[in-house]
N, CA, C and O atoms as a printed pandas DataFrame, in Angstrom:
     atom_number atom_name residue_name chain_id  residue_number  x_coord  y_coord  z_coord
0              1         N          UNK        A               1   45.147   87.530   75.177
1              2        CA          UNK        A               1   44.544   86.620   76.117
2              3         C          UNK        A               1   43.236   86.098   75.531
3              4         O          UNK        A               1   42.262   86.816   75.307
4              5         N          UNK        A               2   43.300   84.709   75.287
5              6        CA          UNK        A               2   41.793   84.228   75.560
6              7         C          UNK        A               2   40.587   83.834   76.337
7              8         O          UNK        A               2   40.815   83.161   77.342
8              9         N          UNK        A               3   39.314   84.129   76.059
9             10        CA          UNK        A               3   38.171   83.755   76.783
10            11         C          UNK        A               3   38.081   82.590   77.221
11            12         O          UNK        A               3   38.909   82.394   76.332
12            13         N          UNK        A               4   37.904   81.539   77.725
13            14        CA          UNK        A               4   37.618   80.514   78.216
14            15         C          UNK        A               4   35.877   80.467   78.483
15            16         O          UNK        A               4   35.415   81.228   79.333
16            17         N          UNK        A               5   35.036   79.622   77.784
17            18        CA          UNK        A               5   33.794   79.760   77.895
18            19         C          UNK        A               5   33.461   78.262   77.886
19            20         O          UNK        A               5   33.738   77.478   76.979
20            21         N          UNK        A               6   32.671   77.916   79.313
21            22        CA          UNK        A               6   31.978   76.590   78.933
22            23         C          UNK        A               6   30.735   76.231   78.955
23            24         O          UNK        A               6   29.992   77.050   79.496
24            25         N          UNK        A               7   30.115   75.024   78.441
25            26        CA          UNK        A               7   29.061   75.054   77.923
26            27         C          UNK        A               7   28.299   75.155   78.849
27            28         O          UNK        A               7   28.672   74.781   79.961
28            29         N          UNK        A               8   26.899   75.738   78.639
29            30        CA          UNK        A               8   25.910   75.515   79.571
30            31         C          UNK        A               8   24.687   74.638   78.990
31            32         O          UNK        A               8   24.441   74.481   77.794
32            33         N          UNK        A               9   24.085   74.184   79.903
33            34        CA          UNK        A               9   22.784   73.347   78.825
34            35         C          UNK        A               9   21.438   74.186   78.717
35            36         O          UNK        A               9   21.513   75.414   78.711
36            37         N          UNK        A              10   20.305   73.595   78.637
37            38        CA          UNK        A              10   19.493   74.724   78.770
38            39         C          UNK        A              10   18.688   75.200   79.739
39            40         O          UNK        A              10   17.783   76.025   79.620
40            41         N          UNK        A              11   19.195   74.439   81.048
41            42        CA          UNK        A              11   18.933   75.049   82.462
42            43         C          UNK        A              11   20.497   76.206   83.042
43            44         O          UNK        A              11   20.779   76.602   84.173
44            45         N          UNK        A              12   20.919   76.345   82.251
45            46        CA          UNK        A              12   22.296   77.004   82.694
46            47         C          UNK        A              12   23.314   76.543   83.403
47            48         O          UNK        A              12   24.226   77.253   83.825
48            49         N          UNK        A              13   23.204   75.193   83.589
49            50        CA          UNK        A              13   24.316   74.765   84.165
50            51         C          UNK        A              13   25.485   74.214   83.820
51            52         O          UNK        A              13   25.354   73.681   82.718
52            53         N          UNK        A              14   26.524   74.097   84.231
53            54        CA          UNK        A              14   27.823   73.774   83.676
54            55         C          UNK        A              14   27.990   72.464   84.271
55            56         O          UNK        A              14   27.882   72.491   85.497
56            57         N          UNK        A              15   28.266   71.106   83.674
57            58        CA          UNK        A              15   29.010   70.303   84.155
58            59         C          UNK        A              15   30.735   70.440   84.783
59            60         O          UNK        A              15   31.187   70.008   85.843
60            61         N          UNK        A              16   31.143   70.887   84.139
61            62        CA          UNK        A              16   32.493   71.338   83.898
62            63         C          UNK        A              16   33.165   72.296   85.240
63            64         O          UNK        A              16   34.200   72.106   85.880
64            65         N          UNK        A              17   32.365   73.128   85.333
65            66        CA          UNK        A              17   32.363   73.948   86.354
66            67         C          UNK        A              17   31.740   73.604   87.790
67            68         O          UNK        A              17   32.052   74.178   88.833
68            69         N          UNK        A              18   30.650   72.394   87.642
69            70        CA          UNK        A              18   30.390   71.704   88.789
70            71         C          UNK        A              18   31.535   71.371   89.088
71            72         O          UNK        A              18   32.425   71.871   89.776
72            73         N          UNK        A              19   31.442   70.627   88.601
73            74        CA          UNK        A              19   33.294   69.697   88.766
74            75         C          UNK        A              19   33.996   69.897   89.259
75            76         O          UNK        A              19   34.431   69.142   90.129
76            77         N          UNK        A              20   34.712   71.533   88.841
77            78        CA          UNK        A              20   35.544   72.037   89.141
78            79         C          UNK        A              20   35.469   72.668   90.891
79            80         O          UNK        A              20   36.287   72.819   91.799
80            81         N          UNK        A              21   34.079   72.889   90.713
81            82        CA          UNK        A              21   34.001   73.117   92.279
82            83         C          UNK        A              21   33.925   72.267   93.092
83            84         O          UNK        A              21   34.174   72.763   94.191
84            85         N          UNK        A              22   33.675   71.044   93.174
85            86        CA          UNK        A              22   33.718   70.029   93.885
86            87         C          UNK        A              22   34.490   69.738   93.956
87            88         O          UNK        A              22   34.658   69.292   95.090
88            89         N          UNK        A              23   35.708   69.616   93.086
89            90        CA          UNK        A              23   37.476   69.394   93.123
90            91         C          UNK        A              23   37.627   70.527   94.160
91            92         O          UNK        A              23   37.460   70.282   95.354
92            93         N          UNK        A              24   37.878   71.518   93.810
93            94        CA          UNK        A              24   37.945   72.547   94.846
94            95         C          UNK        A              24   37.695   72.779   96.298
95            96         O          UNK        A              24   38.429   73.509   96.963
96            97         N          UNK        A              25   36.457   72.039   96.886
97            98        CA          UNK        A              25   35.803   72.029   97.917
98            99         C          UNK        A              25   36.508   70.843   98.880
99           100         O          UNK        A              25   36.284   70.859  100.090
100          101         N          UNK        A              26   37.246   69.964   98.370
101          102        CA          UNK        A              26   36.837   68.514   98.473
102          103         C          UNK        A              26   38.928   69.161   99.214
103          104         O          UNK        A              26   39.681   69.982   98.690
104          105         N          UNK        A              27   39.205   68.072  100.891
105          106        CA          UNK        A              27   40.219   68.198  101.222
106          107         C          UNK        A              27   41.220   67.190  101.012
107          108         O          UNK        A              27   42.380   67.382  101.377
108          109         N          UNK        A              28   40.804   65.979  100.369
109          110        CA          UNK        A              28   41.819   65.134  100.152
110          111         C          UNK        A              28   43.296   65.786   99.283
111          112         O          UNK        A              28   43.292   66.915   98.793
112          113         N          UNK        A              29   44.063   65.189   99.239
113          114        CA          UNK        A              29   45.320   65.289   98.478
114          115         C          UNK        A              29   44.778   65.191   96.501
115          116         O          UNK        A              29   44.648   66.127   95.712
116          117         N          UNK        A              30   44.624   64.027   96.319
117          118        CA          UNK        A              30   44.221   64.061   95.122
118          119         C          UNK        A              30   43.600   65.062   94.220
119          120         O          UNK        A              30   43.939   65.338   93.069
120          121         N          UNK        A              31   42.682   65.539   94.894
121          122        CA          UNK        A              31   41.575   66.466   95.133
122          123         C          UNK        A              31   42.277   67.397   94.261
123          124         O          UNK        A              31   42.238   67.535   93.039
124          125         N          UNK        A              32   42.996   68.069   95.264
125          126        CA          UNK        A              32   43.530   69.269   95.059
126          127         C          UNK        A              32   44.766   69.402   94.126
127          128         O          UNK        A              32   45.208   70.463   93.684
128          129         N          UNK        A              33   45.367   67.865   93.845
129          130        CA          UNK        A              33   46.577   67.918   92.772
130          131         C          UNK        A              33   45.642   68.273   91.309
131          132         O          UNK        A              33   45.968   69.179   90.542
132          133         N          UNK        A              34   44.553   67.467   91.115
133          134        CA          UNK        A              34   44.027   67.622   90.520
134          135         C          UNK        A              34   43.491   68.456   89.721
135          136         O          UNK        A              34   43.688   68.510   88.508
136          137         N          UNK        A              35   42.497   69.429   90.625
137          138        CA          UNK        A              35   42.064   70.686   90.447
138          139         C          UNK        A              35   43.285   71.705   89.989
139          140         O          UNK        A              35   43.193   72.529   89.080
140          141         N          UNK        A              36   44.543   71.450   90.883
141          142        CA          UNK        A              36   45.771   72.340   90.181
142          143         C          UNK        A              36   45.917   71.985   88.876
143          144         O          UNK        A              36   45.610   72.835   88.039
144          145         N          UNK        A              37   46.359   70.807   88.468
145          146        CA          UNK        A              37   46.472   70.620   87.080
146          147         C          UNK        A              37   45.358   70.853   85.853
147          148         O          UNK        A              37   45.428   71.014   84.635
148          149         N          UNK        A              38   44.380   70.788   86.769
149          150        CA          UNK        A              38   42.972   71.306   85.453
150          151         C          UNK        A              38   43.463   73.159   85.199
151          152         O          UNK        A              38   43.743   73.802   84.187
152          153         N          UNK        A              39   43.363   73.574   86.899
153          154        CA          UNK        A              39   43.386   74.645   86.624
154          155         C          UNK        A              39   44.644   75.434   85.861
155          156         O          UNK        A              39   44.611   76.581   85.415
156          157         N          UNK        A              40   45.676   74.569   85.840
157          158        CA          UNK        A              40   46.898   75.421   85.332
158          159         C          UNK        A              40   46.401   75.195   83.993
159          160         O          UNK        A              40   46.137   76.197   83.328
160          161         N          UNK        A              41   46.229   74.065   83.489
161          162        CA          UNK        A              41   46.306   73.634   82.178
162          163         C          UNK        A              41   44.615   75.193   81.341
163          164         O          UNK        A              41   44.749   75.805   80.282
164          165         N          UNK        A              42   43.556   75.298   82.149
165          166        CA          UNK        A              42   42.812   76.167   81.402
166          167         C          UNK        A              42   43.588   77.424   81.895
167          168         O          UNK        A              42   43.198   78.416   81.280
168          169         N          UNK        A              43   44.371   77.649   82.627
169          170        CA          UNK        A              43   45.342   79.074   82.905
170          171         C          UNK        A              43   46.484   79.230   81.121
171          172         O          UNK        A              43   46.817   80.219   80.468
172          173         N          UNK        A              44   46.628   78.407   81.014
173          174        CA          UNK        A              44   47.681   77.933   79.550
174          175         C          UNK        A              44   46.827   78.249   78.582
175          176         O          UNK        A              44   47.287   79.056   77.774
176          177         N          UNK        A              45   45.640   77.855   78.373
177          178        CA          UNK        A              45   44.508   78.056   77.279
178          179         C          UNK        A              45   44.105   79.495   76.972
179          180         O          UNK        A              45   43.913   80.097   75.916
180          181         N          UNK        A              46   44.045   79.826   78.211
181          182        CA          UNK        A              46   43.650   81.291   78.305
182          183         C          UNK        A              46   44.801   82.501   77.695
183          184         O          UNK        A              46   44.683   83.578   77.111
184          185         N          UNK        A              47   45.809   81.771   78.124
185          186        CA          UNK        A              47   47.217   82.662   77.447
186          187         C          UNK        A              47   47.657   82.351   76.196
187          188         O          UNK        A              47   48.135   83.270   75.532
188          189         N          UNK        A              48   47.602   81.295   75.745
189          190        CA          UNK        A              48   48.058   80.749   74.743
190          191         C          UNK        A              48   47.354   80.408   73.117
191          192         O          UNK        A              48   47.730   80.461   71.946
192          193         N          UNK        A              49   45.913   79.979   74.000
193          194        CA          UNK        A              49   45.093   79.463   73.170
194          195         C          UNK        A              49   45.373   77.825   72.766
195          196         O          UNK        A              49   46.005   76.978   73.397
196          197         N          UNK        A              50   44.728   77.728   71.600
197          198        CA          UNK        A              50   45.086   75.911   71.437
198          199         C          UNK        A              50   46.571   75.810   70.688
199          200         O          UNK        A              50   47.052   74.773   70.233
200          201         N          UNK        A              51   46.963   76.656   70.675
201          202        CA          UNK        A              51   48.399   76.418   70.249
202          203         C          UNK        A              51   49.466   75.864   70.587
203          204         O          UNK        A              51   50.433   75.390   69.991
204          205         N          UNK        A              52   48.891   76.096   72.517
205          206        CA          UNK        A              52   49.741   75.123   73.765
206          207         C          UNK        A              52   49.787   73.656   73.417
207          208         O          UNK        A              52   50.849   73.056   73.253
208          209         N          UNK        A              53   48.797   73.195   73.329
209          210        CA          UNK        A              53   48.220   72.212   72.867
210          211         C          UNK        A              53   49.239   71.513   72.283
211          212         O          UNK        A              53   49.622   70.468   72.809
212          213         N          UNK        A              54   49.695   71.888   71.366
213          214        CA          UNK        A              54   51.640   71.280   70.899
214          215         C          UNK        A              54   52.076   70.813   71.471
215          216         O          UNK        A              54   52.448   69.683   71.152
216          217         N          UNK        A              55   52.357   71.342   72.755
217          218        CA          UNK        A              55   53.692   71.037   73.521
218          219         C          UNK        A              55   53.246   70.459   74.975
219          220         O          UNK        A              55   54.083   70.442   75.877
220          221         N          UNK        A              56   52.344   70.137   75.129
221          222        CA          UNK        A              56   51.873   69.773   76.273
222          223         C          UNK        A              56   52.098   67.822   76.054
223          224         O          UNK        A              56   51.759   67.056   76.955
């Protein structure tokens, strides 16, 4: 299994992970197709590594 690590700047914050929570938070439809597909796709990264990356 791999780490998944994203960047922080030098106040510690994550764009990436904002994001992700605001996808998350947010009740529209889109919203949430969305956030699924980010999230499956770094769920794949984490198992796979960039090797998925192939076949996607």
């Amino acid at each position: 299994m791999y780490e998944i690590i994203f960047y922080k700047n030098a106040k510690g914050e994550s764009e990436i992970q904002e994001y992700l929570e605001k996808l998350r938070n947010k009740t529209d439809k889109n919203s949430k197709v969305n956030f699924a597909k980010i999230n499956a796709c770094i769920e794949l990264l984490k198992k796979y590594g960039t090797v998925v990356l192939q076949y996607v």
